[in-house]
VOGUMI-865651 format. One record per residue (C-alpha): x, y, z. Coordinates in steps of 0.05 Angstrom, whole numbers, plus 32768, in hexadecimal, padded with zeros to 4 digits. Last residue first. Layout:
N
XYZ...
***
This chain:
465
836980217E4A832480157E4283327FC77E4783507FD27E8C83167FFD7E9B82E67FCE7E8283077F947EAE83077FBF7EED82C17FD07EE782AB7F8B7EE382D47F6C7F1682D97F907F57829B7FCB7F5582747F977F2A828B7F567F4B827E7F767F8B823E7F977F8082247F427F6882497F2C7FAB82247F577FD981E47F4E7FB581EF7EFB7FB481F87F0C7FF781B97F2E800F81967EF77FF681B57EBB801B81AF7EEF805A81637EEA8043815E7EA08032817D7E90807E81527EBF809E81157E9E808980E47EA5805880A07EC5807D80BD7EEC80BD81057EF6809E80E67F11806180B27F41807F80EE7F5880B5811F7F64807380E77F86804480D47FBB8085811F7FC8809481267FCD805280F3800E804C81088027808581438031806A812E804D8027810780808051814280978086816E809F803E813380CE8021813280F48068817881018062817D811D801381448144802B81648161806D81A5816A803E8187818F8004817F81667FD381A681797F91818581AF7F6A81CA81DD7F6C81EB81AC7F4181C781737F3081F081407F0D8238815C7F36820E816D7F7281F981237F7481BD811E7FA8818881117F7681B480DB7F5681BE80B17F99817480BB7FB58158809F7F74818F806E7F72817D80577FB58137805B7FA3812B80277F68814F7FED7F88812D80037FCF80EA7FF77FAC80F57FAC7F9680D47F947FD6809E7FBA7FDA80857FA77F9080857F5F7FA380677F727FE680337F977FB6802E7F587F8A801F7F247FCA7FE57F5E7FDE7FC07F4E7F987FC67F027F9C7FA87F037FDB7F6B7F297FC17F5D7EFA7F8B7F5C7EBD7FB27F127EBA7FAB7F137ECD7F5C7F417E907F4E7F867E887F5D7F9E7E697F167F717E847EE57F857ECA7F0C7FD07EBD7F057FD07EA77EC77FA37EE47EA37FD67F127ECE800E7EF37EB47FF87EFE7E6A7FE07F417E7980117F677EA2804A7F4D7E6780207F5E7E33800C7F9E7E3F80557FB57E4780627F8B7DFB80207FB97DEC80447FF17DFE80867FEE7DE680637FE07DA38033801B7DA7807680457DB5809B802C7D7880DD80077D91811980307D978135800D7DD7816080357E02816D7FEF7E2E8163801B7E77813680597E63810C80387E2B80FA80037E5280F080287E8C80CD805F7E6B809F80357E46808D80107E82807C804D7EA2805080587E70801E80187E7A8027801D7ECA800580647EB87FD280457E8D7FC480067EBB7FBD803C7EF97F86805C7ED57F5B80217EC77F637FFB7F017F4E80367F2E7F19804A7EFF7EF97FFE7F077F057FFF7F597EDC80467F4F7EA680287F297EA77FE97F527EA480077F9C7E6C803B7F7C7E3F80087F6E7E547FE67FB47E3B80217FCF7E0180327FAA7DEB7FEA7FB77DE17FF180047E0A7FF8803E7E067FB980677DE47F9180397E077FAA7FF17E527FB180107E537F6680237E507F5B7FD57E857F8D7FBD7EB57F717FFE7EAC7F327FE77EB97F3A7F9E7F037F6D7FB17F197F327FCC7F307F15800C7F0A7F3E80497EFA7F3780957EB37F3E80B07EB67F4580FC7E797F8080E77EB67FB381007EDE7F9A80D87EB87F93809D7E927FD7809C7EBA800D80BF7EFF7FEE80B27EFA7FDD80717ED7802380647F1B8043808D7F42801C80627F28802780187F27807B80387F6E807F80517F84806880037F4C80A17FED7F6780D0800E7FAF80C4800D7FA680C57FC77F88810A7FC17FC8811B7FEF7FF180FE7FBF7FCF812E7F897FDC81717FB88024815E7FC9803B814C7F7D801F81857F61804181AE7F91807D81937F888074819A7F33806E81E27F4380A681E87F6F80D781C67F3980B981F07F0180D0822A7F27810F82197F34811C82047EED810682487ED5813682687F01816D823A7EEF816082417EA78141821C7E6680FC822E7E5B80CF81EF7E7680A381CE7E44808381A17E72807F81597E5680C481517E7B8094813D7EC3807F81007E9C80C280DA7EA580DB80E37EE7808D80E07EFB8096809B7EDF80D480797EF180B780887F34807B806E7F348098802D7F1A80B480277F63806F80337F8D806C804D7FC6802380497FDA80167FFC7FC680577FEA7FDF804E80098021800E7FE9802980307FA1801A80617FAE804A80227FBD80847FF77F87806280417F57806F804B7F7C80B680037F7A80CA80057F2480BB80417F2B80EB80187F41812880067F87814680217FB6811E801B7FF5813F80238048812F7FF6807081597FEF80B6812B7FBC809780F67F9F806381197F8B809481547F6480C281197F3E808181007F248073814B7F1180B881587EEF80AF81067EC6807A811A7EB4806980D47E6A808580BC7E60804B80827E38807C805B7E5B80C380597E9A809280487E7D807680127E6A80B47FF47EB080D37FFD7EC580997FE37EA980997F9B7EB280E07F9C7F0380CF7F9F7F0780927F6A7ED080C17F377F1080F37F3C7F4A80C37F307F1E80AE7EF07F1580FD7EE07F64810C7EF27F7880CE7EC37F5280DF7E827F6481267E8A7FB181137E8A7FB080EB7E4F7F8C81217E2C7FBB81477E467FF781277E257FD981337DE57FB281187D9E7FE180E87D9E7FDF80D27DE27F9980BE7DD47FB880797DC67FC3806D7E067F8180647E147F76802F7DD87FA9800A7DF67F89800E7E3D7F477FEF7E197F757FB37E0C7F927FA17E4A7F4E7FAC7E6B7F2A7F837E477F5E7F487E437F587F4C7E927F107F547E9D7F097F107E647F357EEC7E967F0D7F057ED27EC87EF07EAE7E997F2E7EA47E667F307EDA7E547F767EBB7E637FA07EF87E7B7F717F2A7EA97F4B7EF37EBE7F907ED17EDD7F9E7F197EFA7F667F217F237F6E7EE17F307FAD7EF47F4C7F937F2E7F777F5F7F117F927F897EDA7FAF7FB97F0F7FCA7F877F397FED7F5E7EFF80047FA77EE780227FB87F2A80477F707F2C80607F767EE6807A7FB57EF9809E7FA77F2E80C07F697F0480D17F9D7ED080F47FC77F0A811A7F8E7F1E81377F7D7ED681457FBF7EC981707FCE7F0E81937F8B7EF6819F7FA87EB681BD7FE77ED081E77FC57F0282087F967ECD82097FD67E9E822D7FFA7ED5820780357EF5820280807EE781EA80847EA681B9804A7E9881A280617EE3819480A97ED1816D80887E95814380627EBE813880977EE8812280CB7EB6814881017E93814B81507E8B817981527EC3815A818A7EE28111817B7ED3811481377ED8813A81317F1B8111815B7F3B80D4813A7F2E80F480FB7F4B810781167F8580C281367F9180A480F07F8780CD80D27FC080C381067FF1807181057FDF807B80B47FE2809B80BA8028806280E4803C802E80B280208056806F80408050809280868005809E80797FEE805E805E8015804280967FF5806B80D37FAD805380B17FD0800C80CB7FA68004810F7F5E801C80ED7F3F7FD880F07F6D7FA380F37F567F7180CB7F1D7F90809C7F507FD5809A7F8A7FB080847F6D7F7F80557F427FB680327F877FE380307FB07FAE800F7F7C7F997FE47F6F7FE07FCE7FB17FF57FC87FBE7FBE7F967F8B7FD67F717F9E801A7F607F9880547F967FE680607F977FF480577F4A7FC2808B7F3D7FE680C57F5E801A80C07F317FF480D77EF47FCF81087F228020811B7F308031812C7EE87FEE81557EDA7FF081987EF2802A81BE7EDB800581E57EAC7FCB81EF7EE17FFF82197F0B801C82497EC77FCE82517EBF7FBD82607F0A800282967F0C7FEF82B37EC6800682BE7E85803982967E8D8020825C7E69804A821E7E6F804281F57E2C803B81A57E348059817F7DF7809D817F7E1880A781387E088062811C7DFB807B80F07DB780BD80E17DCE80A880C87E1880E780D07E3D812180F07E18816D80DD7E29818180B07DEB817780F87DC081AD81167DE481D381537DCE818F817B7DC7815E81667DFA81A481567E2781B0818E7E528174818C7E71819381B47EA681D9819E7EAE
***
């Protein structure tokens, strides 16, 4: 059961070429900890990305601090989430995608695919975006030449992967780390009303529709679904010694790596919102791109600040592109078991973030470029409970994880989150689409899981036999 299938099953490895490339050195308890340091930093980028940002600058410029409580809801629920899906790669020994491949129907397996690709797309159009944006308030680079830039120089990135996983890993905990200073600076200079900020965080409210779709949009930012296909993934680049006590272990450590870099993000994600809130909001100022709120920075705070607003929007787009870049690998690889050449499987990845991305921006324009940004995190938002009900499903199999399998208040609270979760995508949907589309919806789902559970299955068995 344990990684049971390094040996017997080639099909079930994530990553090839960083597969248990990370040694665990015993020798002592800091340098057995700092060995398992790494997977959730990875992680922790895809919750302060772009998308985040233009989520959390339109939250905190229109409502102030109300929705802080929403960053922090969807941050614990991501910590449960993550933790799941460490736990599943270490006992298992395989990622999500590949836990779906097995446990699913093909029909439901490729759907499951083709939902998650569309997630990613979204994330990667976000991510592009604001780097893009980024290089444009810097360098006043052209957004279309920001987003071939920073499709390209993420190849070159990845390409250190060769030389080790780490490096990898160092590259993203010194970008996530220039993110957080960059904000505690900020923060020391736009002096938010922190009574005010600490009400937000414990008084939950929502106080008209347009809070609801920044409020879904938040919660697809934090939570994010390609996040975890990932850490499912990247968590096997520990070489753990086979064993139950060894497992357990492993398990705890990657937890607490997960807890202390969420919390990082929860930082800086509280931080975007709280600066919103301190010097647009408060100023009646309210904000729809990531260009306006650079230039109104400069007057009412001064040019270190919006400085330091690019550089760490830049780092933000940069990291998060090369983890959206590997989770794509993994799904692709996990769902179709595709053996395409890793730099090929990333540059078709690449491609399809870039190519819509470059569209979508021509398109909008730089002024509706914040808009565009919070459409793709409901887009992400809503695909989420396709990724975590058979997240919360596999980790909660005794017979897949044996004694690993969630304990019950776990396996609970993971089932409260998912709900809450539709309930969230099916009040956003009624309030912009209509009722009528979403019932419409929600039985062309119906019908698809009976066809599988009532047609498809039954015609493979018949043939089986």
């Amino acid at each position: 059961m344990i990684r049971q299938t390094k040996e017997k099953d080639k099909e079930a490895v994530s990553l090839p070429g960083a597969h248990r490339s990370v040694e665990v050195d015993h020798s002592s308890v800091l340098r057995r900890a700092l060995a398992f340091a790494g997977p959730g930093f990875l992680v922790s980028v895809g919750y302060m990305d772009p998308g985040n940002w233009a989520t959390d600058l339109a939250g905190g410029s229109k409502f102030g601090y109300q929705l802080i409580w929403v960053i922090l809801l969807s941050n614990l629920m991501a910590i449960l989430l993550q933790t799941l899906c460490a736990r599943m790669g270490l006992v298992i020994g395989k990622d999500l995608a590949q836990c779906c491949r097995d446990f699913y129907a093909k029909p439901v397996s490729i759907a499951l695919w083709v939902l998650c690709e569309i997630a990613i797309i979204a994330c990667d159009v976000a991510e592009v975006i604001g780097s893009a944006v980024a290089l444009n308030m810097l360098f006043g680079l052209p957004l279309v030449i920001g987003v071939l830039i920073t499709g390209f120089d993420v190849m070159i990135l990845l390409g250190l992967m060769k030389f080790g996983f780490r490096k990898i890993e160092a590259i993203v905990f010194t970008l996530v780390s220039v993110i957080f200073i960059s904000f505690v600076v900020n923060l020391l200079l736009a002096k938010p009303d922190w009574s005010a900020a600490a009400l937000g965080l414990v008084k939950p409210t929502l106080p008209n529709t347009e809070a609801l779709l920044i409020a879904v949009g938040i919660l697809g930012a934090t939570v994010m679904p390609h996040n975890l296909y990932l850490h499912s993934g990247i968590v096997q680049t520990r070489n753990v010694e086979a064993g139950v006590e060894h497992t357990k272990h492993a398990v705890k450590m990657a937890t607490w790596d997960t807890i202390v870099s969420l919390g990082a993000a929860f930082f800086v994600n509280a931080a975007i919102l709280a600066l919103a809130a301190a010097v647009f909001h408060r100023n009646g100022h309210v904000v729809e791109d990531f260009s306006q709120a650079h230039q109104m920075l400069t007057p009412i705070l001064g040019g270190t600040a919006s400085m330091l607003f690019a550089i760490a929007l830049l780092c933000a787009g940069q990291s998060s592109t090369i983890t959206a870049t590997l989770a794509g690998q993994i799904v692709m690889e996990g769902f179709l078991n595709l053996k395409v050449q890793p730099w090929l499987r990333r540059l078709i990845t690449r491609g399809l973030a870039i190519i819509p991305a470059a569209i979508l921006i021509s398109g909008a324009g730089h002024e509706h470029s914040n808009q565009l940004l919070v459409m793709t995190q409901v887009v992400l938002s809503m695909q989420l409970p396709f990724a975590i009900v058979p997240l919360v499903m596999i980790t909660g199999n005794k017979k897949r994880m044996g004694e690993f399998s969630t304990p019950i208040w776990m396996h609970i609270a993971a089932w409260m989150t998912c709900l809450v979760i539709i309930g969230l995508n099916i009040q956003l949907l009624i309030a912009t689409v209509g009722g009528i589309f979403v019932f419409m919806a929600l039985g062309l789902m119906v019908g698809f899981a009976m066809w599988v559970q009532f047609g498809y299955k039954q015609k493979h068995q018949g043939t089986a036999n």
